[in-house]
C-alpha positions as a Python dict, from the first residue, in 0.01 Angstrom:
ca = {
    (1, 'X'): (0, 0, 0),
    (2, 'X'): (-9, -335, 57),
    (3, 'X'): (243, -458, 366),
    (4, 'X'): (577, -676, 260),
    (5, 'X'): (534, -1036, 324),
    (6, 'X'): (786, -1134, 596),
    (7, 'X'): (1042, -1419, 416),
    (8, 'X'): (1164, -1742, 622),
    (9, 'X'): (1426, -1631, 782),
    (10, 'X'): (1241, -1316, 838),
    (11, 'X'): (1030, -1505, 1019),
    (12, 'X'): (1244, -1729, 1207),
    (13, 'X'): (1424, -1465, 1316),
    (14, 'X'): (1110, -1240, 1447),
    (15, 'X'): (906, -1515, 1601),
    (16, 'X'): (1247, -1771, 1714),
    (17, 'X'): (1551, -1613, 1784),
    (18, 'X'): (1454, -1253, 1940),
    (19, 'X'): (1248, -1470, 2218),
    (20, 'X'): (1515, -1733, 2268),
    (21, 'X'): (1800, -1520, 2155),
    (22, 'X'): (1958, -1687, 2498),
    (23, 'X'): (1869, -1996, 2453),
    (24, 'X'): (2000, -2013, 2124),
    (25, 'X'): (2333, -1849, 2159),
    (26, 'X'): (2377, -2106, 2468),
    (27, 'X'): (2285, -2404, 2230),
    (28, 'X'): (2534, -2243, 1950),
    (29, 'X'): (2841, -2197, 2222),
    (30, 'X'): (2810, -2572, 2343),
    (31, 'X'): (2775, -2709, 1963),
    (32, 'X'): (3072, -2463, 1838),
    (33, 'X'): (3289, -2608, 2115),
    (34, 'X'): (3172, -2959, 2079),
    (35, 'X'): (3302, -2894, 1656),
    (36, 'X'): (3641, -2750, 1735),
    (37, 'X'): (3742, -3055, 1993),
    (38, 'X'): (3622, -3312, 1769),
    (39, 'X'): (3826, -3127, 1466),
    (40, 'X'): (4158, -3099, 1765),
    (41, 'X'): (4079, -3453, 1839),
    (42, 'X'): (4117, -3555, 1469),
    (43, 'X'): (4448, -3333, 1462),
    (44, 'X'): (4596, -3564, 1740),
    (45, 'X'): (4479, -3870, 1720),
    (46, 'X'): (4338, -3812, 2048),
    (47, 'X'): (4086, -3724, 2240),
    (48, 'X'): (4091, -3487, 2548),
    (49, 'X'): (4286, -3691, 2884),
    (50, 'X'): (4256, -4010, 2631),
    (51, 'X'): (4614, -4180, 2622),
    (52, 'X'): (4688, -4273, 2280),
    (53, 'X'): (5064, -4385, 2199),
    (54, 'X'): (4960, -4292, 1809),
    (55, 'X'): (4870, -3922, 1871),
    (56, 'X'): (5082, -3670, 1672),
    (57, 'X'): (5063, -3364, 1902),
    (58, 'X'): (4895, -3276, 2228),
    (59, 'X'): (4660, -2964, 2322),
    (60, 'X'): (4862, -2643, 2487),
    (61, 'X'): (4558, -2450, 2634),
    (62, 'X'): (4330, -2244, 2455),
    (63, 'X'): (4332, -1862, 2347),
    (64, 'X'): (4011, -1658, 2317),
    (65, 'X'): (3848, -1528, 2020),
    (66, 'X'): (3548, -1326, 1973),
    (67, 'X'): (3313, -1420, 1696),
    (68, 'X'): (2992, -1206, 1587),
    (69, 'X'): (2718, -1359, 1452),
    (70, 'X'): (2319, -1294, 1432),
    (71, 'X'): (2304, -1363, 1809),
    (72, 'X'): (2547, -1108, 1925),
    (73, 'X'): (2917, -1193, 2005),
    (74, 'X'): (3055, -1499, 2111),
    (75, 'X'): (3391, -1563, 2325),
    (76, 'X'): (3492, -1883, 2182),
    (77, 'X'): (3825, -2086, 2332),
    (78, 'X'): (3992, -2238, 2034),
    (79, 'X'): (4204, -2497, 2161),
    (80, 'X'): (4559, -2462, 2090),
    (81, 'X'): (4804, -2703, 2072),
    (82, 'X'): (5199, -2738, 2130),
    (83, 'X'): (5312, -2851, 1749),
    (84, 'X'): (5156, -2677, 1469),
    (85, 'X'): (4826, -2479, 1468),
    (86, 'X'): (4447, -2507, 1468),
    (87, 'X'): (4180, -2305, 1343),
    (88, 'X'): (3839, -2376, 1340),
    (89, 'X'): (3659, -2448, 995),
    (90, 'X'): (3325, -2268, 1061),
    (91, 'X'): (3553, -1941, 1117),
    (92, 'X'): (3691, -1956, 781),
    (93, 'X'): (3433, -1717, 616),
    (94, 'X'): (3518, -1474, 908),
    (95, 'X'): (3848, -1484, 760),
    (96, 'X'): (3802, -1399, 457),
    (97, 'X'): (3589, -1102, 581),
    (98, 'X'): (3833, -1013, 778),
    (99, 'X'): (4068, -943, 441),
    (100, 'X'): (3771, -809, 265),
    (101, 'X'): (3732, -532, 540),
    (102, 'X'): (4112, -482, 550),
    (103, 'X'): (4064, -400, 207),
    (104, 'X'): (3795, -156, 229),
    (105, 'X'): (3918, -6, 537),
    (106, 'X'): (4273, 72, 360),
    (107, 'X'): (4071, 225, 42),
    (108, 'X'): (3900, 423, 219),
    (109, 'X'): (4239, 584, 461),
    (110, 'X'): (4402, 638, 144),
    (111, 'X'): (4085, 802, -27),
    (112, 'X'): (4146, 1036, 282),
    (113, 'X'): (3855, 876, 525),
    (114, 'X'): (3934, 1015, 899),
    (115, 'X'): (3929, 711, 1085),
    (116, 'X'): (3620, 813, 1324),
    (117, 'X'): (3425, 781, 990),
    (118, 'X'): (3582, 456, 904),
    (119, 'X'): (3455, 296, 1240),
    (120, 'X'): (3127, 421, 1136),
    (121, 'X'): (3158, 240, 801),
    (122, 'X'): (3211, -48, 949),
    (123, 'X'): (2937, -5, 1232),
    (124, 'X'): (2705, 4, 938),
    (125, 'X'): (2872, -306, 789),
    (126, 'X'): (2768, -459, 1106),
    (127, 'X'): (3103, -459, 1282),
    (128, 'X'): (2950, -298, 1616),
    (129, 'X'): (3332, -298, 1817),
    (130, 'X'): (3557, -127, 1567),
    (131, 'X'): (3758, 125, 1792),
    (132, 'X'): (3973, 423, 1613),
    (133, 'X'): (4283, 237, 1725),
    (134, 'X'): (4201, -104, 1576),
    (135, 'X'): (4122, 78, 1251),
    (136, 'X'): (4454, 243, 1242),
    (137, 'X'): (4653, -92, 1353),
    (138, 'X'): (4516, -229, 1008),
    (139, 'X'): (4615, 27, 851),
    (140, 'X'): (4975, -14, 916),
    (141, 'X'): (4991, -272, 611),
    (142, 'X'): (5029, -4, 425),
    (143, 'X'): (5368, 74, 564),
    (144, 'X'): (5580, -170, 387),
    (145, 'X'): (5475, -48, 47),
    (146, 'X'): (5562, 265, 150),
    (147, 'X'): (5895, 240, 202),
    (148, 'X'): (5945, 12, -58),
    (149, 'X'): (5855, 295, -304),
    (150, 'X'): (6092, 585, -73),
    (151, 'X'): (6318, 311, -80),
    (152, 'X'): (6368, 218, -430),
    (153, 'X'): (6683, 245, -671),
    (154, 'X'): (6631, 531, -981),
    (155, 'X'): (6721, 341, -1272),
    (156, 'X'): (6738, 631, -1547),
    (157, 'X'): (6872, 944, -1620),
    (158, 'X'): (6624, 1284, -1492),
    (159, 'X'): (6715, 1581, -1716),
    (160, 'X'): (6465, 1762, -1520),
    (161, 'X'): (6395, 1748, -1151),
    (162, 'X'): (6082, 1960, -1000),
    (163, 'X'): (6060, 2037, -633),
    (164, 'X'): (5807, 2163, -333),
    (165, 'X'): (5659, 2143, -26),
    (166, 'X'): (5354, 2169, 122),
    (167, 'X'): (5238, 2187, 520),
    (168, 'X'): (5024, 1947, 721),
    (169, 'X'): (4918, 1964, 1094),
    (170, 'X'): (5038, 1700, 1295),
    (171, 'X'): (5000, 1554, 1660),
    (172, 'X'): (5367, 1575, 1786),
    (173, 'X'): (5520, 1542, 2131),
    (174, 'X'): (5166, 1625, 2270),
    (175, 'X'): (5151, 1958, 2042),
    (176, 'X'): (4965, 2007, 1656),
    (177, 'X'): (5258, 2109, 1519),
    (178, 'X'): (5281, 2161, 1089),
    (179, 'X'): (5536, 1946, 904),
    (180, 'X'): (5647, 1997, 557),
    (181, 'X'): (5579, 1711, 271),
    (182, 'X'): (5871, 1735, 22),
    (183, 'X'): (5789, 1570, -305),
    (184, 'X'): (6032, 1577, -597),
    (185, 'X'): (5921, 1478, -932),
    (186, 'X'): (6200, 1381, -1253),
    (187, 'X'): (6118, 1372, -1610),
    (188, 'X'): (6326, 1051, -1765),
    (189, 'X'): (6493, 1070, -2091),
    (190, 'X'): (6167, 893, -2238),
    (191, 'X'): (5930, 1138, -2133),
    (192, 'X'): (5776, 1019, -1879),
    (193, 'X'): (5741, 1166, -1504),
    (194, 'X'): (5816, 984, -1238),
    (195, 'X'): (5783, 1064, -828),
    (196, 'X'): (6116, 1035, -733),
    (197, 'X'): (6097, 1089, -373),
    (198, 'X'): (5906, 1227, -57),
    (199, 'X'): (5974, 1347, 254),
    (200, 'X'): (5802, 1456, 573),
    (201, 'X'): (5998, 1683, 805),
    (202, 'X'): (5921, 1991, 1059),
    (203, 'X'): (5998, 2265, 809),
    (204, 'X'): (6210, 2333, 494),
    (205, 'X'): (6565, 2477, 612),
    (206, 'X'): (6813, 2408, 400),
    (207, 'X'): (6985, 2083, 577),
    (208, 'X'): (6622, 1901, 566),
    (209, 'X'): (6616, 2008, 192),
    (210, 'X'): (6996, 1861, 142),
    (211, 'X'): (6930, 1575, 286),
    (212, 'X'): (6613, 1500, 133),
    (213, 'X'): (6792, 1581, -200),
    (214, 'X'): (7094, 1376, -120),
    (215, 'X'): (6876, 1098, -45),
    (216, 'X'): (6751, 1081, -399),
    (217, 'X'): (7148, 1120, -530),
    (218, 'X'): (7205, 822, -297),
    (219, 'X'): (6923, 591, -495),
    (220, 'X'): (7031, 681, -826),
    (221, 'X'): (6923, 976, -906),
    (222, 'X'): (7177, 1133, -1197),
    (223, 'X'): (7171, 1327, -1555),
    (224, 'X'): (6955, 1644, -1354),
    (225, 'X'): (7000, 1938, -1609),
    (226, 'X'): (6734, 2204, -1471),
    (227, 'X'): (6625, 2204, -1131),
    (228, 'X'): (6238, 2376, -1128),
    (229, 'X'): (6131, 2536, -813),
    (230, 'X'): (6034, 2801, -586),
    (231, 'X'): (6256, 3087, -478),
    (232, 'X'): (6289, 2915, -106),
    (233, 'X'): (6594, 3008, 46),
    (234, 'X'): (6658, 2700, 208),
    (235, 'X'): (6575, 2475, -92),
    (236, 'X'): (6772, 2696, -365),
    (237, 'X'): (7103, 2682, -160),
    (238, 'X'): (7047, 2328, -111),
    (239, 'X'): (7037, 2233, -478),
    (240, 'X'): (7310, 2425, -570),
    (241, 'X'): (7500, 2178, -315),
    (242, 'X'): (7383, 1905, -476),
    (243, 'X'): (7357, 1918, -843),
    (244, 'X'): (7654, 2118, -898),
    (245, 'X'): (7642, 2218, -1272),
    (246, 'X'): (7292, 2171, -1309),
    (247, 'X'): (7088, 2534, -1378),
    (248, 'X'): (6792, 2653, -1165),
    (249, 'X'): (6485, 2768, -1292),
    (250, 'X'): (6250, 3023, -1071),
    (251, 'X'): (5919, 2924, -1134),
    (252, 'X'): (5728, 3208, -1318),
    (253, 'X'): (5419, 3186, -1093),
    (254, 'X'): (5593, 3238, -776),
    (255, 'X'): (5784, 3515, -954),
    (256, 'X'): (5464, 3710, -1072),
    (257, 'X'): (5290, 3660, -705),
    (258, 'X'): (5590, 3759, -561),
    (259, 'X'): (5618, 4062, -787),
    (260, 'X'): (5253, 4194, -782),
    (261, 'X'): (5187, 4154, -407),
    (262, 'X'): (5461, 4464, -379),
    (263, 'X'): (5214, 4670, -613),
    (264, 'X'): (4895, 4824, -538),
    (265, 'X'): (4577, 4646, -656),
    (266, 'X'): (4464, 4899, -927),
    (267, 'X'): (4791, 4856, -1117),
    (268, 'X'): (4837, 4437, -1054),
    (269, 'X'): (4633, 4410, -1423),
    (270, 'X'): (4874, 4626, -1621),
    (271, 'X'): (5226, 4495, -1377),
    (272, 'X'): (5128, 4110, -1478),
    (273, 'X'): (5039, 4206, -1869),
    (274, 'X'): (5384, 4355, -1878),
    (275, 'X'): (5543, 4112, -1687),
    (276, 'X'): (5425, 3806, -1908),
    (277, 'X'): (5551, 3984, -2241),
    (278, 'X'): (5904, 3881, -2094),
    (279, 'X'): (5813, 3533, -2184),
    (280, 'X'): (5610, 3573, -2475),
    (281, 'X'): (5962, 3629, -2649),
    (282, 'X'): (6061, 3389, -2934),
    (283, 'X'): (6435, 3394, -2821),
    (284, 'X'): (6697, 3409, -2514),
    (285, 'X'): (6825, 3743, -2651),
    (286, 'X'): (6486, 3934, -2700),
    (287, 'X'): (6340, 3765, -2376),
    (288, 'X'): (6619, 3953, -2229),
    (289, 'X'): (6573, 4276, -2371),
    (290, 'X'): (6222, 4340, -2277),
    (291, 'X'): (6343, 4238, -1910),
    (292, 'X'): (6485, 4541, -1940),
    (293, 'X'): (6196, 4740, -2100),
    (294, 'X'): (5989, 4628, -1845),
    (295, 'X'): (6228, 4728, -1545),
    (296, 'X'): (6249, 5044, -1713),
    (297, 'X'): (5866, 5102, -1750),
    (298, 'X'): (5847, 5012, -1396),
    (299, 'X'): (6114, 5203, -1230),
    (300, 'X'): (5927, 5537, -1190),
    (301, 'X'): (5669, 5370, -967),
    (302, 'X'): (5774, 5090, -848),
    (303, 'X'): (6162, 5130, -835),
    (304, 'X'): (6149, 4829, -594),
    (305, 'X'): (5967, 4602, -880),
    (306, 'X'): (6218, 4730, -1138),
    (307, 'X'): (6482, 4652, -950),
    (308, 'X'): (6409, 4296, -832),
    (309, 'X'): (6283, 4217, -1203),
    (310, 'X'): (6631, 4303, -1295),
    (311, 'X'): (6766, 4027, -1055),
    (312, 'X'): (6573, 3726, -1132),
    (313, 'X'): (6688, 3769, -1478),
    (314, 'X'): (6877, 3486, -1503),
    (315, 'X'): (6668, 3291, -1284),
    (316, 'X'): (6321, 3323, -1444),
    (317, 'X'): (6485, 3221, -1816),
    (318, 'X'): (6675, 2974, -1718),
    (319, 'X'): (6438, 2751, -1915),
    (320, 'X'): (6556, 2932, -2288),
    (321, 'X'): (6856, 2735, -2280),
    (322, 'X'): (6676, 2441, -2384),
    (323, 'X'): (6491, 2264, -2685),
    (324, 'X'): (6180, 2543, -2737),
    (325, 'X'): (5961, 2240, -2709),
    (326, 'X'): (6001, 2225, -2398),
    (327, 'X'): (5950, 2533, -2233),
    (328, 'X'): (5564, 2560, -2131),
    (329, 'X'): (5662, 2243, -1938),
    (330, 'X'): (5961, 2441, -1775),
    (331, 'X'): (5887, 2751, -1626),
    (332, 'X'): (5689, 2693, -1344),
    (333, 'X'): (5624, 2406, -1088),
    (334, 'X'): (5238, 2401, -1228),
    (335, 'X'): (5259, 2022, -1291),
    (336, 'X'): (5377, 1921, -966),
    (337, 'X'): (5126, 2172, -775),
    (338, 'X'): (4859, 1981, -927),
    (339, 'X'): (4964, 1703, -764),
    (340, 'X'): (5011, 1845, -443),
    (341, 'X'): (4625, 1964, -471),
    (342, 'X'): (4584, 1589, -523),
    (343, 'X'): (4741, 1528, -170),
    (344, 'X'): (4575, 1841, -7),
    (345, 'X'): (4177, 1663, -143),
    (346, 'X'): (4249, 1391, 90),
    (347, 'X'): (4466, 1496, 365),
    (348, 'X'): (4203, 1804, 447),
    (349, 'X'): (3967, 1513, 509),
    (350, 'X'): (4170, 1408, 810),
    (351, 'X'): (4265, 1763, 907),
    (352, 'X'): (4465, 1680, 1165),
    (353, 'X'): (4712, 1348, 1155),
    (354, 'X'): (4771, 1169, 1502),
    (355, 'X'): (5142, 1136, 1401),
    (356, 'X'): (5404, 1176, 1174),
    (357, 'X'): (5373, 763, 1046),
    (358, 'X'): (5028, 796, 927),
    (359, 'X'): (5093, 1119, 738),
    (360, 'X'): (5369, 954, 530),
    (361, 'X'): (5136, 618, 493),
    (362, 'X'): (4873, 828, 311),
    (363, 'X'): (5086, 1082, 105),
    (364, 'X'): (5308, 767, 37),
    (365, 'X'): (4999, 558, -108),
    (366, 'X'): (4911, 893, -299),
    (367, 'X'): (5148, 938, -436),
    (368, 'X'): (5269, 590, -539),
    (369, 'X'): (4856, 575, -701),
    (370, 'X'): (4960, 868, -900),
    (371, 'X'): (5295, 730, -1014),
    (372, 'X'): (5153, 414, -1141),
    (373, 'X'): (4889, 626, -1294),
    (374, 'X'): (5195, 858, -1458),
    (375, 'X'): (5366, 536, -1628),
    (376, 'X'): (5055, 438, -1824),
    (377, 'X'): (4992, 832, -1975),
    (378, 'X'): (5091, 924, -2213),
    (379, 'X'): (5453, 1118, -2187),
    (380, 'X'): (5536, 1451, -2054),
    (381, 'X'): (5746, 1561, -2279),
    (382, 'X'): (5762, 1368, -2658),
    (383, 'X'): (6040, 1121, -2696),
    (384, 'X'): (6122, 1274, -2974),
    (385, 'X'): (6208, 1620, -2862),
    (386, 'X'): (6397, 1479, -2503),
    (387, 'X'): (6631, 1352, -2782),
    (388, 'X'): (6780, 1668, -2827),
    (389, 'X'): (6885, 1668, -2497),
    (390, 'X'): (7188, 1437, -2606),
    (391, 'X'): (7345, 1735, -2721),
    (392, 'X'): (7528, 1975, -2493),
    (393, 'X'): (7294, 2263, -2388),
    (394, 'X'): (7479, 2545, -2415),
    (395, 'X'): (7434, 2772, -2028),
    (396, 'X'): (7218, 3162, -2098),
    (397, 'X'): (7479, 3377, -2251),
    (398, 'X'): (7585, 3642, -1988),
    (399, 'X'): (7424, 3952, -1928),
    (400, 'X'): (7544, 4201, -2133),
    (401, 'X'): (7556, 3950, -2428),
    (402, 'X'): (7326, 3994, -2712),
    (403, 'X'): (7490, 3925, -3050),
    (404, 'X'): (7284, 3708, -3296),
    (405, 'X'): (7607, 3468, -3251),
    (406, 'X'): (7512, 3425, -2903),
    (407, 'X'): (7134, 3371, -2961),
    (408, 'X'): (7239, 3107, -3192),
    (409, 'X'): (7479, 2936, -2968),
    (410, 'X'): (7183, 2899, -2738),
    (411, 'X'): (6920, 2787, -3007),
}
């Protein structure tokens, strides 16, 4: 194959500068410094030890500043000066690079980049002294957008409120010790879902759950109907502190885990196809009825099944009492554990975080991407059918209670 011609600054740079690379950088310093005092001298109206009763300001010392170029780095001493500020004109691109690299450098921490790969992005950018810590000092910027979003006042009314938590190992007091991310998500009156809040904090007992919950009452948060979540001890006592009134909805997938891991594996097939015709019902009143066909089915070999089946009544169809429309979005927490698989794609890339600060700066940018991303979908649940929401929702008619009056009084 015939060998690439070598262009002009190919050229220059082979034959010139890598055999007077010192040379040259010594001829660049001296001309560099000769530019910034005749650009301070033209900011004075002096120049240096010449007494001028016209100057406007006089020089304050200098401050270093490294500056990489083709030749290698440069220690410049930009001249500073005691009113106002100076900044050299040839360092202007740099500047701008600077922000470009910001930019990249943030993208990539919230696209889950560790930051020992970042400073090997930038290597191969030709950034050659890009330490871990500098990388992570940028990405502080991120911060105030952050809290801006945990911050913010809820303007509308959530019928519905979903809640969870998932763990992430973090550096703390010298230890890797896991922290829980709370994230609570609100349908508005509209339709639309909306992140309400987040929270990191070292586990889920119930006071970290009130006052993460409280937190969102304190913005604004109001109008919450149905409360979807896990069974968590901590986190069901919690919102019954809070949203006094509201019901409380045991998601159906932690149910049917919860139910099947206490039966042997050659049975799980048959246990979960008679556990789902409980909410293949049409109504409150038959939904309740083959509750108890299924308990009793159950009871001979699994008395422990039948009996905690029997419990959760109430709490797995707490969802009936509400427009039919809306009940596949209801029942379980599926909506907002996809989004917590959205967090765990880019937080397993860092594995572990060095603190607690830098966990919250990238679930925070998450999750506000995925917010922003939420208001320009299309809605959760149709306008049309949150409507009937105005109306008061009658509560599950008591156990016990099966007359067709009752079924209609929840319809």
């Amino acid at each position: 194959m015939p060998e690439r011609k070598l262009t002009r600054p190919d050229l220059f740079d082979k034959t010139f500068v890598e055999s007077h690379r010192d040379w040259l950088r010594e001829v660049v310093i001296e001309i560099v410094h000769q530019v910034m005092e005749a650009e301070v001298s033209t900011m004075t109206g002096a120049g240096y030890g010449e007494r001028n009763p016209e100057r406007t300001t006089h020089r304050n010392g200098y401050r270093e500043r490294q500056w990489t170029t083709r030749l290698g780095d440069i220690n410049l001493e930009i001249p500073k000066l005691r009113e106002g500020s100076y900044f050299p004109s040839f360092l202007e691109p740099r500047r701008r690079a600077e922000k470009a690299l910001i930019s990249v450098i943030r993208e990539a921490y919230v696209q889950g980049v560790s930051t020992r790969r970042v400073e090997r992005l930038c290597q191969q950018m030709g950034i050659e002294r890009l330490d871990k810590s500098f990388v992570s000092r940028l990405t502080k910027g991120i911060e105030t957008e952050v809290s801006i979003f945990k911050a913010r006042r809820l303007e509308a009314d959530f019928p519905y409120l979903f809640a969870d938590a998932r763990y992430e190992k973090v550096r703390r007091e010298g230890e890797v010790k896991t922290m829980a991310v709370m994230v609570a998500v609100g349908v508005r009156t509209d339709g639309h879902r909306e992140i309400v809040g987040f929270e990191v904090a070292l586990g889920e007992k119930q006071y970290l759950w009130r006052d993460f919950l409280q937190s969102l009452v304190d913005r604004g948060l109001r109008g919450v109907r149905l409360v979807v979540s896990d069974s968590h001890k901590g986190l069901k006592n919690a919102i019954e502190e809070c949203f006094m009134g509201a019901s409380w909805q045991r998601c159906q997938v932690h149910f049917m885990r919860a139910m099947l891991v206490r039966v042997s594996r050659r049975y799980r097939p048959m246990v979960a196809a008679l556990l789902r015709t409980i909410f293949a019902q049409p109504t409150t009143d038959e939904a309740r009825s083959q509750l108890r066909r299924v308990a009793d089915t159950l009871r001979p070999k699994y008395p422990d099944v039948a009996e905690l089946v029997e419990k959760a009544e109430d709490e797995v169809l707490s969802y009936m009492a509400f427009p039919p429309e809306h009940w596949t979005k209801l029942y379980s927490t599926n909506m907002l554990e996809r989004l917590m698989r959205t967090i765990k794609a880019r937080t397993q890339v860092v594995s572990i975080f060095p603190n607690q600060d830098s966990l919250e700066r990238l679930v925070g940018s998450i999750l506000i991407e995925e917010n922003e991303e939420w208001m320009e979908v299309r809605r959760y649940i149709s306008e049309t059918s949150m409507a009937k929401l105005i109306r008061p929702v009658a509560p599950l008619p008591p156990r016990g209670e099966h007359s067709l009056e009752a079924a209609f009084r929840v319809a």
